[in-house]
C-alpha positions as CSV (number, residue, x, y, z in Angstrom):
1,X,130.0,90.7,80.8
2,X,132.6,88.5,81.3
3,X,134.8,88.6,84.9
4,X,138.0,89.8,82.5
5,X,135.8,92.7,80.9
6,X,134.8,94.0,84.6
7,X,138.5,93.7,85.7
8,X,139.6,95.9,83.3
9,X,136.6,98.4,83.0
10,X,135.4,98.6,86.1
11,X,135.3,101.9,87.1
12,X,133.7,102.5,84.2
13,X,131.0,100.1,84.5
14,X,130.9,101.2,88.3
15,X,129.4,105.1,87.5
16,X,127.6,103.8,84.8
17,X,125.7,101.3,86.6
18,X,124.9,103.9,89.1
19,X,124.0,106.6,86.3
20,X,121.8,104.3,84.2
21,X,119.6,102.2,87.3
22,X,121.1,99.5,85.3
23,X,122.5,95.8,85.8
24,X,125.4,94.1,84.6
25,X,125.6,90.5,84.5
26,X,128.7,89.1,85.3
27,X,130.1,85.8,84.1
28,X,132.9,83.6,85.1
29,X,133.7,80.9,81.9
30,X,130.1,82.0,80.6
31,X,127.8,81.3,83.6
32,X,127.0,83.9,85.5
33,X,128.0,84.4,88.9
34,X,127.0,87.8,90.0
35,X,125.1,91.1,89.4
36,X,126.1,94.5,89.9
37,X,123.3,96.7,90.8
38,X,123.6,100.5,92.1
39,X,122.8,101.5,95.7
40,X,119.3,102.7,95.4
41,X,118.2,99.4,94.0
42,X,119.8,97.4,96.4
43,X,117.5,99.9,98.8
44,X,114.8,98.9,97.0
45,X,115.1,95.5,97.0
46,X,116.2,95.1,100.4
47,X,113.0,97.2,101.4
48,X,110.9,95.0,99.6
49,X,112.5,92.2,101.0
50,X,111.7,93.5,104.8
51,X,108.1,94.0,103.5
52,X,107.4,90.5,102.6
53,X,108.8,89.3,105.9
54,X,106.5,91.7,108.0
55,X,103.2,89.6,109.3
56,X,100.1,91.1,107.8
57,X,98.8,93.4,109.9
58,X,95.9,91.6,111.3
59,X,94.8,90.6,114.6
60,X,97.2,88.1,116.6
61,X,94.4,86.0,117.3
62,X,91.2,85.2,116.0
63,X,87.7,84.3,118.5
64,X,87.3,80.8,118.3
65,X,83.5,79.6,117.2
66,X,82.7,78.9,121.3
67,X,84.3,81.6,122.6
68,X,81.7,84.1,120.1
């Protein structure tokens, strides 16, 4: 969707992106440039993102052969 479609729509788009769980692609001279995505999947992606940068939970250190 180009950046001249959203300007004019986008309150439209706004609610339905939010109805649908959908994304719109929006492009500036037809490359995009950004992504509208509704509040729950930004939660979900940001929660996902805080997931991967957690450390495994595993013991901070391991015995070392001569300490065993």
């Amino acid at each position: 969707m180009t950046i001249c479609a959203v300007r004019v729509e986008l309150g439209s788009i706004v609610r339905w992106v939010a109805r649908q769980r959908e994304r719109v692609t929006i492009t500036d001279r037809g490359h995009p440039t950004a992504v509208l995505i509704g509040v729950p999947e930004l939660a979900e992606l940001d929660q996902a993102a805080a997931e991967r940068n957690q450390p495994a939970s595993c013991p901070t250190s391991r015995p070392r052969a001569r300490d065993v």
